[in-house]
N, CA, C and O atoms as CSV, one atom per row, in Angstrom:
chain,resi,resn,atom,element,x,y,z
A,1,UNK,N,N,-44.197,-3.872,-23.974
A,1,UNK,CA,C,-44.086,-4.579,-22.725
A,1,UNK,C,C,-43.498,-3.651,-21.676
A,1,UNK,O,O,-42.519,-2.911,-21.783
A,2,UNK,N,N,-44.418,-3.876,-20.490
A,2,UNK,CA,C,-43.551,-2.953,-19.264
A,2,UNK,C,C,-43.490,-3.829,-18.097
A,2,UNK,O,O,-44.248,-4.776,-17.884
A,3,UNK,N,N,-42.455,-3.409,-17.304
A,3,UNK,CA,C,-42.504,-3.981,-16.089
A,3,UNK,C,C,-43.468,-3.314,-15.069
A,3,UNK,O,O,-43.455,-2.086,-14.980
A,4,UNK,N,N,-44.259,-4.015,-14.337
A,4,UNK,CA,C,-45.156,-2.857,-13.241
A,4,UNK,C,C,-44.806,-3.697,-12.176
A,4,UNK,O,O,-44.486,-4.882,-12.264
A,5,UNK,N,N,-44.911,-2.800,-10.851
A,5,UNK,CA,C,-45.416,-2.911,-9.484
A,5,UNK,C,C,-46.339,-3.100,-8.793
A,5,UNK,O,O,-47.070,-2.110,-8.822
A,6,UNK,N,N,-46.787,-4.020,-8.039
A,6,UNK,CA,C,-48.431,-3.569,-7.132
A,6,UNK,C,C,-47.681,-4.506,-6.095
A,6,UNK,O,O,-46.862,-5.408,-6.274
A,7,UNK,N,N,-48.248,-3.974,-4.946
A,7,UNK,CA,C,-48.339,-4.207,-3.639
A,7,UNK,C,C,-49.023,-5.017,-2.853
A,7,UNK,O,O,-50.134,-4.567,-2.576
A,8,UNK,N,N,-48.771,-6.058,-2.385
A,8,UNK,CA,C,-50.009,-6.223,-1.582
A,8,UNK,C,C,-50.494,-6.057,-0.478
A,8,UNK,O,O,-50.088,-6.900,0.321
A,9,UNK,N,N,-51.291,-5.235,-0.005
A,9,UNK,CA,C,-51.816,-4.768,0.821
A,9,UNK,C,C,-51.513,-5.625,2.248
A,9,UNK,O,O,-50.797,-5.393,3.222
A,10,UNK,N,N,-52.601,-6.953,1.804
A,10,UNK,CA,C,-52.682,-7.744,2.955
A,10,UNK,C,C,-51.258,-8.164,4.036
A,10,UNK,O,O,-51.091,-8.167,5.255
A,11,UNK,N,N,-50.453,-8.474,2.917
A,11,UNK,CA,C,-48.975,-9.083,2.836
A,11,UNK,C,C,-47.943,-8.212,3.118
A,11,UNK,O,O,-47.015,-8.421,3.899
A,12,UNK,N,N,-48.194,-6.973,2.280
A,12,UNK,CA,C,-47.323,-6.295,2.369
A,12,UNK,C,C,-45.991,-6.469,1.191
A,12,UNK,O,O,-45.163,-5.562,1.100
A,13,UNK,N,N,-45.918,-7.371,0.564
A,13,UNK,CA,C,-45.116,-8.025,-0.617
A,13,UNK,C,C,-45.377,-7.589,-1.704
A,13,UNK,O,O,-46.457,-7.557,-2.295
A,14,UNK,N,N,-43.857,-7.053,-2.158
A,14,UNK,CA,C,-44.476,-6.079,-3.565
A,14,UNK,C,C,-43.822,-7.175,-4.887
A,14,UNK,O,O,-42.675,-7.559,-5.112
A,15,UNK,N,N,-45.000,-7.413,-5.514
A,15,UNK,CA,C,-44.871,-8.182,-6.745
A,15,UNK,C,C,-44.959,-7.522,-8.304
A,15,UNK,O,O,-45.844,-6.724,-8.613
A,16,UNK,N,N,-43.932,-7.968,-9.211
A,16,UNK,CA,C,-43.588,-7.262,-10.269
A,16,UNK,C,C,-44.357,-8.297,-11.501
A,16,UNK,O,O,-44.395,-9.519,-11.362
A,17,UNK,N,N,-44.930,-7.600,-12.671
A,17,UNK,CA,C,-45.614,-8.111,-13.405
A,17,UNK,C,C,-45.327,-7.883,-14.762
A,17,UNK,O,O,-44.849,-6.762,-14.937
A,18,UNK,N,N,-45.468,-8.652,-15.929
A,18,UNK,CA,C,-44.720,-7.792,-16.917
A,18,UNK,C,C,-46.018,-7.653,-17.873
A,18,UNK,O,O,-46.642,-8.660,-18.205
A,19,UNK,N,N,-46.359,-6.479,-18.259
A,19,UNK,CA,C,-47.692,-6.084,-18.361
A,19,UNK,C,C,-47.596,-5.833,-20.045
A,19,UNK,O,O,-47.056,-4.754,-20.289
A,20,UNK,N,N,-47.936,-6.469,-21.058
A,20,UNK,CA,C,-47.952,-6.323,-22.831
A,20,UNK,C,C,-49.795,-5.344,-22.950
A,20,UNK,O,O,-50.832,-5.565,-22.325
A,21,UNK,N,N,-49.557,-4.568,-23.744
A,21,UNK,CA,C,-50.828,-4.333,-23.988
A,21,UNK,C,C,-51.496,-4.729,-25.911
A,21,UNK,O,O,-50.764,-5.062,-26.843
A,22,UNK,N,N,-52.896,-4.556,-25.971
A,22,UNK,CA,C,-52.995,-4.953,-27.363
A,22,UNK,C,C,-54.305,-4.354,-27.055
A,22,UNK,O,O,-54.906,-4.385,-25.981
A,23,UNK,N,N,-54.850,-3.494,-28.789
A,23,UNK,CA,C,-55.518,-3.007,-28.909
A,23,UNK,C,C,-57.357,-3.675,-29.303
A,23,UNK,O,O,-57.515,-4.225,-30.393
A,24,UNK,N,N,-58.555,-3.546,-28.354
A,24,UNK,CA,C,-59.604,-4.333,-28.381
A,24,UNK,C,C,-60.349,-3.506,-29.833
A,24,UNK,O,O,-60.570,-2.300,-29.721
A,25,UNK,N,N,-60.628,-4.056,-30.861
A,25,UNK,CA,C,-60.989,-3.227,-32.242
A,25,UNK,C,C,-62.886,-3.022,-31.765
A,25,UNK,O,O,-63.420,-1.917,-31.660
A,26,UNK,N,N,-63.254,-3.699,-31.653
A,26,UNK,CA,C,-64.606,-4.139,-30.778
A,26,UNK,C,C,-65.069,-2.487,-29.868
A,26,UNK,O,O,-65.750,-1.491,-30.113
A,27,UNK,N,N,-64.466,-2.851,-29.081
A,27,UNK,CA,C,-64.300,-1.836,-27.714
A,27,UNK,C,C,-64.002,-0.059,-28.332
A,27,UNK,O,O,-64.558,0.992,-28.012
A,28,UNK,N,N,-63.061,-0.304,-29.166
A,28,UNK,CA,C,-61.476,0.272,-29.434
A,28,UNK,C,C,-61.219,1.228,-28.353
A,28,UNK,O,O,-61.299,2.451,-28.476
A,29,UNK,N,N,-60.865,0.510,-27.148
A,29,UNK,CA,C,-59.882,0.495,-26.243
A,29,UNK,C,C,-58.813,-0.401,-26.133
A,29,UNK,O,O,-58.995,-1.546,-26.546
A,30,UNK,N,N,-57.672,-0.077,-25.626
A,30,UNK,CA,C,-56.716,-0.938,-24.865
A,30,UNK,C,C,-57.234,-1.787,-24.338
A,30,UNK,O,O,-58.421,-1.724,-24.018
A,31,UNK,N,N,-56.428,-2.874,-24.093
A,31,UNK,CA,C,-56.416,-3.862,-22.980
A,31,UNK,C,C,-55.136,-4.383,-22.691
A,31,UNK,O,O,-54.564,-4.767,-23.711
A,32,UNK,N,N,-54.365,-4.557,-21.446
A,32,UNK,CA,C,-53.931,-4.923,-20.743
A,32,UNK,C,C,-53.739,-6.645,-20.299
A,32,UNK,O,O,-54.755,-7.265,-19.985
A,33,UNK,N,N,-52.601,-7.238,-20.300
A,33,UNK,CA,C,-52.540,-8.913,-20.103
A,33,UNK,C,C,-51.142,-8.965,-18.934
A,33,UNK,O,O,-49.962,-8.839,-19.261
A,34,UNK,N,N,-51.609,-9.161,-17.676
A,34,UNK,CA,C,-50.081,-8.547,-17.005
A,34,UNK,C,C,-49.762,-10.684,-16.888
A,34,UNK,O,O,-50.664,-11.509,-17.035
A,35,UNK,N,N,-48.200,-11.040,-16.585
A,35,UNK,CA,C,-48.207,-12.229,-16.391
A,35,UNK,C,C,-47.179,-11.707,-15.147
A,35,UNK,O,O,-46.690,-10.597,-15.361
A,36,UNK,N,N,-46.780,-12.374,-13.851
A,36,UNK,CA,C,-46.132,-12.925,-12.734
A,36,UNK,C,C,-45.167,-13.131,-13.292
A,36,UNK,O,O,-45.032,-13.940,-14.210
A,37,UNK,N,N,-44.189,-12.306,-12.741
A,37,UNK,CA,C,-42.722,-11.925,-12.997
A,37,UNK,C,C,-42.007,-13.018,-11.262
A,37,UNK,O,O,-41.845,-14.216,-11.033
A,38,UNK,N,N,-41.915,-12.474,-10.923
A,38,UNK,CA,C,-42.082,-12.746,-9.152
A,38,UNK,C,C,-41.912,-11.201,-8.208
A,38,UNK,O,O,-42.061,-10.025,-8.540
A,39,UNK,N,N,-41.411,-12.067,-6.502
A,39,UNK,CA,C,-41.662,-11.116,-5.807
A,39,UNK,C,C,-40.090,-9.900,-6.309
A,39,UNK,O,O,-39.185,-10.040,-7.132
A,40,UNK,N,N,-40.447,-8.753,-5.290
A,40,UNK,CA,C,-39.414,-7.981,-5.484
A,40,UNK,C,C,-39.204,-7.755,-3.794
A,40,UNK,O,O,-40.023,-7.357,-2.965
A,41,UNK,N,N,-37.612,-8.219,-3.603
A,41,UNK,CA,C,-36.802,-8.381,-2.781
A,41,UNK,C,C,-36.869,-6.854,-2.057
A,41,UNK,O,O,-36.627,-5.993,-2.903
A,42,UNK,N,N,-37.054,-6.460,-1.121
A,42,UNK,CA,C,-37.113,-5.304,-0.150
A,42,UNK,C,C,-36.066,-5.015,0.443
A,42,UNK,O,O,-36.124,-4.360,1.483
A,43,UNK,N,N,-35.018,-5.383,-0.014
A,43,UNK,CA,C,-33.475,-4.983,0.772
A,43,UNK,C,C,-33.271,-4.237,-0.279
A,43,UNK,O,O,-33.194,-3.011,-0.354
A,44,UNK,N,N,-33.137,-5.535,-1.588
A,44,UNK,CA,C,-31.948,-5.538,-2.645
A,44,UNK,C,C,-32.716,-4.529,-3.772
A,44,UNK,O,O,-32.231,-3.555,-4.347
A,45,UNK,N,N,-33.961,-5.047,-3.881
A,45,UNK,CA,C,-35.125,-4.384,-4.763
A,45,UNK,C,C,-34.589,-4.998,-6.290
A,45,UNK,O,O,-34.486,-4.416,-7.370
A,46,UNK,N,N,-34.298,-6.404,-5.908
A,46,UNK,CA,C,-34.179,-7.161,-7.049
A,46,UNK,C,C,-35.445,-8.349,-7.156
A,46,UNK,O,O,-35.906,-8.767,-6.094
A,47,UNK,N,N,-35.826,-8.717,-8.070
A,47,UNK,CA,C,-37.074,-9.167,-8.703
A,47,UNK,C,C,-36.603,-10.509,-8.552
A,47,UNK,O,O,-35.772,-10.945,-9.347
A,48,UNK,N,N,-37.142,-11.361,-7.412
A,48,UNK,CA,C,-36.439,-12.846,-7.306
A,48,UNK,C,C,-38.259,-13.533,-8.376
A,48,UNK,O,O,-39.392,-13.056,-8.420
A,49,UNK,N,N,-37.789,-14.469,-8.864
A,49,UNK,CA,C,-38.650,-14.898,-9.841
A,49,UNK,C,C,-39.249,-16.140,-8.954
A,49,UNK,O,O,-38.585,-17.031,-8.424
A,50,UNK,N,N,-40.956,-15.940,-8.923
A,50,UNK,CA,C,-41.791,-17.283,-8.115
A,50,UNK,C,C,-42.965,-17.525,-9.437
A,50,UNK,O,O,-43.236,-16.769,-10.371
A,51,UNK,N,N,-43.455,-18.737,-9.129
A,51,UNK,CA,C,-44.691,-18.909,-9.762
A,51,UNK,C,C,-45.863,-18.448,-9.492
A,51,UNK,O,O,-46.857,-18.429,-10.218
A,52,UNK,N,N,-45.678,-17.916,-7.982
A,52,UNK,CA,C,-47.099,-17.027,-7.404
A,52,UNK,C,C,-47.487,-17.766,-6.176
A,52,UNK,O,O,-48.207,-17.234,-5.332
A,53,UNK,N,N,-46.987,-19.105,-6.036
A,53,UNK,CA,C,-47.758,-19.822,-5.462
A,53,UNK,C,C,-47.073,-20.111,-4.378
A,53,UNK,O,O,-47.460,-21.126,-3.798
A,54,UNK,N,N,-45.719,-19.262,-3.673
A,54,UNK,CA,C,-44.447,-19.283,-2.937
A,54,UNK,C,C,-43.834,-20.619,-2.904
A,54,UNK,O,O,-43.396,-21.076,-1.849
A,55,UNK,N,N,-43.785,-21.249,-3.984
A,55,UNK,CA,C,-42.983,-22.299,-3.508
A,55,UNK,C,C,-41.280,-21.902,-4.139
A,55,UNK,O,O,-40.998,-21.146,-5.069
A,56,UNK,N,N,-40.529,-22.550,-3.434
A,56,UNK,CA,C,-39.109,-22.655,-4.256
A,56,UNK,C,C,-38.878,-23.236,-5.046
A,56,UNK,O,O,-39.589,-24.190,-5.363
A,57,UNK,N,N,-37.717,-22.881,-5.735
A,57,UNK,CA,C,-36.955,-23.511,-6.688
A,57,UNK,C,C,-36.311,-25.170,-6.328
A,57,UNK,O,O,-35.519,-24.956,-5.410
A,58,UNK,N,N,-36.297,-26.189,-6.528
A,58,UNK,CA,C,-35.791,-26.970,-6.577
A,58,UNK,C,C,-34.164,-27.233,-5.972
A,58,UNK,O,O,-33.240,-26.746,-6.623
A,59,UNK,N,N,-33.859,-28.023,-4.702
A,59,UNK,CA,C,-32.607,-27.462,-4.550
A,59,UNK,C,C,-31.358,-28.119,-5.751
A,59,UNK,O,O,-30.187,-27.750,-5.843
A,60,UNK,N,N,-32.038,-29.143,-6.546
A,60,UNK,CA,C,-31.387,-29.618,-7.593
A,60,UNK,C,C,-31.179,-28.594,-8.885
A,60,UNK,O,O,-30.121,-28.656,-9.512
A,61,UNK,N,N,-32.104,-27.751,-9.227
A,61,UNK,CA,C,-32.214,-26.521,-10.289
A,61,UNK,C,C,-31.112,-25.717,-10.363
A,61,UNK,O,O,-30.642,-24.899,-9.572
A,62,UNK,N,N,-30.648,-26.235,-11.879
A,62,UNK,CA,C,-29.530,-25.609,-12.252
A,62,UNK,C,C,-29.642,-24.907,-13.618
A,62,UNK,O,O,-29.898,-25.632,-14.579
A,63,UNK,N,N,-29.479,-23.549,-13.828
A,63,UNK,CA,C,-30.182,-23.160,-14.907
A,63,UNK,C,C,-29.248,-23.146,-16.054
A,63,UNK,O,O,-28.052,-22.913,-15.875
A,64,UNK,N,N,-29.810,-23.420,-17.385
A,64,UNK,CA,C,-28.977,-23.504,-18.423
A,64,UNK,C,C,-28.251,-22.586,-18.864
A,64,UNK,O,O,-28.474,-21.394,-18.651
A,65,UNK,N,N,-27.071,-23.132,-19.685
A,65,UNK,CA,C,-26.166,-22.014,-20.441
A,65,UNK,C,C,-26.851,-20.698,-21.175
A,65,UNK,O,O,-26.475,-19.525,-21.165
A,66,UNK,N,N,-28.015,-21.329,-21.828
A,66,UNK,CA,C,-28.456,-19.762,-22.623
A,66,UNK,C,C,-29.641,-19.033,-22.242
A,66,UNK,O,O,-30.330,-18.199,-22.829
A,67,UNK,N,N,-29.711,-19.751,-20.720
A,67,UNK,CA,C,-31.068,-19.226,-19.930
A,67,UNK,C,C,-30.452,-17.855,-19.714
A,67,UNK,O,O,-29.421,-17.605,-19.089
A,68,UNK,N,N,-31.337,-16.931,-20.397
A,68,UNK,CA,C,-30.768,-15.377,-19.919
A,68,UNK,C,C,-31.447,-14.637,-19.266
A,68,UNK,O,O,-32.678,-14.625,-19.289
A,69,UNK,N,N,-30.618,-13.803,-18.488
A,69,UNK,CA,C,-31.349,-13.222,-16.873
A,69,UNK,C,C,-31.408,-11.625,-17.282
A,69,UNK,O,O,-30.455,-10.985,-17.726
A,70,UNK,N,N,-32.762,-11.112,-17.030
A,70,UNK,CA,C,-33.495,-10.045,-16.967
A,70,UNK,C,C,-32.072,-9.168,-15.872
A,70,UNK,O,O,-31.532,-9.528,-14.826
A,71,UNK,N,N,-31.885,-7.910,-16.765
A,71,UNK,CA,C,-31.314,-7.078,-15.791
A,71,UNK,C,C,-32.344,-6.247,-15.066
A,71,UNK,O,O,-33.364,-5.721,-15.513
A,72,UNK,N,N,-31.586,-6.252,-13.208
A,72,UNK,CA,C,-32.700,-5.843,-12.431
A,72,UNK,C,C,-32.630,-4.350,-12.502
A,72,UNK,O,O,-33.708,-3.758,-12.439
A,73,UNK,N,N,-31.268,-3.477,-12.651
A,73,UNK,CA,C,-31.100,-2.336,-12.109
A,73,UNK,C,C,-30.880,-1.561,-13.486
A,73,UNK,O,O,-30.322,-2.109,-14.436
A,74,UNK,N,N,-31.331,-0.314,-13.532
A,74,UNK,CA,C,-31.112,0.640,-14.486
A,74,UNK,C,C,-29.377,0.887,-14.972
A,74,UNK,O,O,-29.104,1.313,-16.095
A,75,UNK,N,N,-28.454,0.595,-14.083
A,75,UNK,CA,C,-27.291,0.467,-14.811
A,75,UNK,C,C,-26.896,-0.385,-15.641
A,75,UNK,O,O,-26.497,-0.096,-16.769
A,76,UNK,N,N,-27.009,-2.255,-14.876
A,76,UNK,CA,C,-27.296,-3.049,-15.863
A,76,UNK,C,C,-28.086,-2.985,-17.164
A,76,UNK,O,O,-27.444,-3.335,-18.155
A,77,UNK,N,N,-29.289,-2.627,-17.355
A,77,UNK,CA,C,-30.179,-2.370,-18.142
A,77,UNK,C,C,-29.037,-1.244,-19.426
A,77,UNK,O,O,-28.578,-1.526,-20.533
A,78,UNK,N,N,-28.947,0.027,-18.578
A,78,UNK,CA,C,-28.092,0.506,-19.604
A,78,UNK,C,C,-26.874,-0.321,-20.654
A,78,UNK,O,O,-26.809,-0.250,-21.881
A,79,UNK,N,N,-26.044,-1.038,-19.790
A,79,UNK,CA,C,-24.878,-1.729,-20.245
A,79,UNK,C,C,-25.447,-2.704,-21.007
A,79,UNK,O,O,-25.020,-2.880,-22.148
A,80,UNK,N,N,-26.333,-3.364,-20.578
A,80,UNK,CA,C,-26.925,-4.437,-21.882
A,80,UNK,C,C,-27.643,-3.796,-23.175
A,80,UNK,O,O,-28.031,-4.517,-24.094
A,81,UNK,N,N,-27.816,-2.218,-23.192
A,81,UNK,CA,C,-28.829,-2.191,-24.305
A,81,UNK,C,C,-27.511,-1.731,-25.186
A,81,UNK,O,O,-27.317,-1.950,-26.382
A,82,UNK,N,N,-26.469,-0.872,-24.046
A,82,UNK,CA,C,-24.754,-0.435,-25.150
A,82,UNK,C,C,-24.315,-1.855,-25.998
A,82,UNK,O,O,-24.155,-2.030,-27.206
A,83,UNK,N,N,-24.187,-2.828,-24.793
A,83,UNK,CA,C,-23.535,-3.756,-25.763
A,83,UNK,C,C,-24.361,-4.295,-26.747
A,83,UNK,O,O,-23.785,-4.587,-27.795
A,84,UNK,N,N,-25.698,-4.528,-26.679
A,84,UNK,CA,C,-27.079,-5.340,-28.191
A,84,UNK,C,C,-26.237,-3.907,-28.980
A,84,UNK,O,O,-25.343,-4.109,-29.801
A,85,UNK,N,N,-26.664,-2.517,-28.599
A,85,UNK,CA,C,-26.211,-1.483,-29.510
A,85,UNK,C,C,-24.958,-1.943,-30.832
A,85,UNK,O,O,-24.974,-1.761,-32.050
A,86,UNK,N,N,-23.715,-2.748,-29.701
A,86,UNK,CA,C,-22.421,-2.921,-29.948
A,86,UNK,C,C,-22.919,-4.103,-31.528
A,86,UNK,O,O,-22.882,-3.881,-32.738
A,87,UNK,N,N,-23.245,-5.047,-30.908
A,87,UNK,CA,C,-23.407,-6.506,-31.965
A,87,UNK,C,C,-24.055,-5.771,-32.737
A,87,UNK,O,O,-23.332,-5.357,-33.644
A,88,UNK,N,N,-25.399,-5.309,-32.813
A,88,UNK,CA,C,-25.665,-4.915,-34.331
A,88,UNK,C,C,-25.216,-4.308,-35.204
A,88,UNK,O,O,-25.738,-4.361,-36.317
A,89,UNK,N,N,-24.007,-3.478,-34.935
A,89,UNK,CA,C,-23.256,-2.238,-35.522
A,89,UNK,C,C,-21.928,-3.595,-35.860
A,89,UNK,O,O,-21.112,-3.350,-36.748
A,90,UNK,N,N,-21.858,-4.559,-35.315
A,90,UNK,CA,C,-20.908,-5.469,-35.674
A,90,UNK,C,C,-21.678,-6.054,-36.569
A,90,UNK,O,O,-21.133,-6.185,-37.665
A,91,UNK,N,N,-23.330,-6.663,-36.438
A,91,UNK,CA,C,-23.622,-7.561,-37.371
A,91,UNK,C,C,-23.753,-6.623,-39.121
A,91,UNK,O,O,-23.402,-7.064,-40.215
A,92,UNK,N,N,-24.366,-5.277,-38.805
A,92,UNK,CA,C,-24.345,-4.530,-40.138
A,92,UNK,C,C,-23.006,-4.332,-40.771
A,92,UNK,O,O,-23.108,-4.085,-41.972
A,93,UNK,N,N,-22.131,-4.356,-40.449
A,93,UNK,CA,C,-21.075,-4.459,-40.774
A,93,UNK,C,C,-20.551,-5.451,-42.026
A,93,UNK,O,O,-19.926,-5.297,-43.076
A,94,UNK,N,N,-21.313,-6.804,-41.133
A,94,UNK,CA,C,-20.771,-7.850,-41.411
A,94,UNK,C,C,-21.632,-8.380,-42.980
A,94,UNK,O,O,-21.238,-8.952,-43.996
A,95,UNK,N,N,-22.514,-8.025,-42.678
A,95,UNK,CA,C,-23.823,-7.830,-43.621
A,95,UNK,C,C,-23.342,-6.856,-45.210
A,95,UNK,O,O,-23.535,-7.203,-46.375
A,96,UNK,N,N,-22.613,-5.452,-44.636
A,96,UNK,CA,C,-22.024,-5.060,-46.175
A,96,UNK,C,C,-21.095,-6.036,-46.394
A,96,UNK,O,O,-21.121,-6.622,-47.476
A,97,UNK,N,N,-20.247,-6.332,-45.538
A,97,UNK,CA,C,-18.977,-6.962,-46.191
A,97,UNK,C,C,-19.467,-8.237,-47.045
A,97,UNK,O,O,-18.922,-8.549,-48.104
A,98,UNK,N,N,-20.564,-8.955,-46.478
A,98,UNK,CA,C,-20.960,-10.337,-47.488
A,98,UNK,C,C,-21.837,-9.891,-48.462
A,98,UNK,O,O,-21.759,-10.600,-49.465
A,99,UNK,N,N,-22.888,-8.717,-48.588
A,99,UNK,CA,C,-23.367,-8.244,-49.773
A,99,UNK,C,C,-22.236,-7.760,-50.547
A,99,UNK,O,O,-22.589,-7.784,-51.726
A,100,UNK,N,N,-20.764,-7.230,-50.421
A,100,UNK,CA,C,-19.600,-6.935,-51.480
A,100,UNK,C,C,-18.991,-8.277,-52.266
A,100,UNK,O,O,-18.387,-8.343,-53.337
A,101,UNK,N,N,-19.353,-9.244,-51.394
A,101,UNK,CA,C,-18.480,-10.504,-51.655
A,101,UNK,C,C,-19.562,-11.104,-52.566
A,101,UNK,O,O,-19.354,-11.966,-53.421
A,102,UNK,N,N,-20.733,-10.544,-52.276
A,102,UNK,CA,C,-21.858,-11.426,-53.084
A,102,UNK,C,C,-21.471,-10.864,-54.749
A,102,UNK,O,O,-20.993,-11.515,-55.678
A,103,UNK,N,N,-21.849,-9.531,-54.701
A,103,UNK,CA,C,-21.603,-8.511,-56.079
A,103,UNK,C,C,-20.209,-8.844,-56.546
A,103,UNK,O,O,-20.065,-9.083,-57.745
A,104,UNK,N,N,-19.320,-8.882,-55.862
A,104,UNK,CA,C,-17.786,-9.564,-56.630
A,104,UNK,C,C,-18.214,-10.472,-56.897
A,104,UNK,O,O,-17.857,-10.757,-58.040
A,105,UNK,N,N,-19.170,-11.565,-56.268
A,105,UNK,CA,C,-18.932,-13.028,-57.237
A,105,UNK,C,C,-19.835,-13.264,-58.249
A,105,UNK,O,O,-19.704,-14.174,-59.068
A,106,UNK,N,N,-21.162,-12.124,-58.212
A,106,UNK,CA,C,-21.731,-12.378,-59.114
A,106,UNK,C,C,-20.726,-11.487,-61.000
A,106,UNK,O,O,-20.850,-11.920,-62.146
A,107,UNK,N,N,-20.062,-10.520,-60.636
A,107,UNK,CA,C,-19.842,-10.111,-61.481
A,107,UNK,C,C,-18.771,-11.171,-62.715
A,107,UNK,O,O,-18.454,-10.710,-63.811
């Protein structure tokens, strides 16, 4: 999965897409499936999320506790992949310690 850019010409509004590819066996070429991410903000050059169709969000829309938000900027991005880095090195951890507890109880 990648994030891409395209422009629109007419508009001038640059829209971000998140583009998966999968291989055609038929063809055997690539193919490409991009889906509407939303627009990307021209100040901030943060990726505000639309359906395509410019409407807004609801002024009642309140997003849930485990709704999790795409980091926009390459620093963020860094700091979230250190800390996933962090939990798995916590979850393997955690993983010998209950395979030791398993082998102590089977013995």
């Amino acid at each position: 999965m990648a994030i891409t850019y395209n422009k629109d010409k007419r508009s001038g509004i640059t829209y971000a897409y998140e583009t998966t590819y999968q291989w055609d066996k038929e063809k055997k070429q690539s193919r490409s499936k991009r889906t509407l991410i939303g627009r990307v903000d021209e100040t901030t050059g943060e990726i505000v999320p639309t359906d395509g169709r410019c409407r807004k969000r609801s002024p009642n829309y309140v997003p849930e506790e485990n709704e999790y938000q795409m980091p926009t900027t390459v620093k963020e991005l860094q700091s979230e992949v250190k800390r996933l880095l962090g939990e798995n090195e916590a979850l393997k951890s955690q993983v010998a310690s209950l395979k030791e507890t398993v082998n102590k109880l089977r013995k």
